[in-house]
C-alpha angles and dihedrals in degrees: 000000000000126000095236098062093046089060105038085052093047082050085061086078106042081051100068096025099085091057097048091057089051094052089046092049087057091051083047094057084242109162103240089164097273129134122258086243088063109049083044083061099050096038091061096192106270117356089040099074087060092043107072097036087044083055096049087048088050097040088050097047093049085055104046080053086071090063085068086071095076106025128081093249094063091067103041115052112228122279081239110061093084114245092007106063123110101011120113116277104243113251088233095046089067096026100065093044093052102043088045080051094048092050091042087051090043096057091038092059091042082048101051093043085056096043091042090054089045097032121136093201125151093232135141112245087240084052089053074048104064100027090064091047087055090049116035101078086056077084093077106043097081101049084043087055084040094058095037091058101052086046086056092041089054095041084047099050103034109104092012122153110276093021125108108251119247118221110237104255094208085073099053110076116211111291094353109109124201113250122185120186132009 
């Protein structure tokens, strides 16, 4: 597995993380510099104390999922799930939710960067602060999924039955070719 992936997945999660502390900080009652109004709007009584800590827990488990792109235990289901355990994950089973969750990451960081520029929020100029610097680097969570799972499908997909194999390019030096036989 290449470094690169490893650490574009892992990134997945420092990614998000920032703006699930700040959501949890909110829930909290945490100041982060917005109006009373505001956090009134977002802690609807009741439900909306579970909300926004029910919505980091998701967010952070979605993105923890990405690591499974490039771990053994993204390609092989648990010995636990019956009928399932222990059988190879299809590629196409991980592959269309990633790459819906790469384009739904994608708009929702485009999205946040629009409403944040035209944003009416009651919020201190030090709180804008600090929530852009908790969301910001959401931008980047769904083109670094999106690269990770094209790197699993073609991992994947590489030397699978009915495909052609493709030579490992590592063994091949820089204008040398690889010639068997005569």
């Amino acid at each position: 597995m290449p470094l690169w992936a490893r650490r574009a997945a892992a990134a997945t999660l420092w990614t998000s993380l920032p703006s699930a502390l700040w959501r949890l900080a909110v829930a909290l009652g945490v100041p982060v510099g917005l109006a009373r109004s505001e956090y009134d709007a977002m802690l609807i009584p009741g439900w909306g104390y579970l909300i926004l800590p029910l919505l980091c827990a998701v967010q952070e488990a979605l993105a923890f999922l990405t690591l499974g792109l490039v771990r053994p235990w993204g390609e092989t289901w648990p010995r636990w799930l019956p009928g399932l355990g222990g059988r190879r994950i299809p590629v196409r089973a991980a592959v269309i939710p990633a790459a819906l969750g790469a384009f739904a990451c994608t708009i929702y960081g485009a999205l946040f960067v629009w409403t944040t520029l035209h944003a009416d929020m009651k919020i201190t100029r030090w709180g804008e602060w600090v929530m852009n610097i908790c969301y910001v680097p959401m931008v980047a969570w769904g083109p670094l999924l999106a690269v990770v799972t094209v790197h699993y499908y073609r991992r994947r997909t590489r030397n699978a039955p009915g495909r052609k194999p493709v030579p490992d390019r590592s063994l091949v030096r820089q204008g040398e070719t690889n010639h068997s036989g005569g």
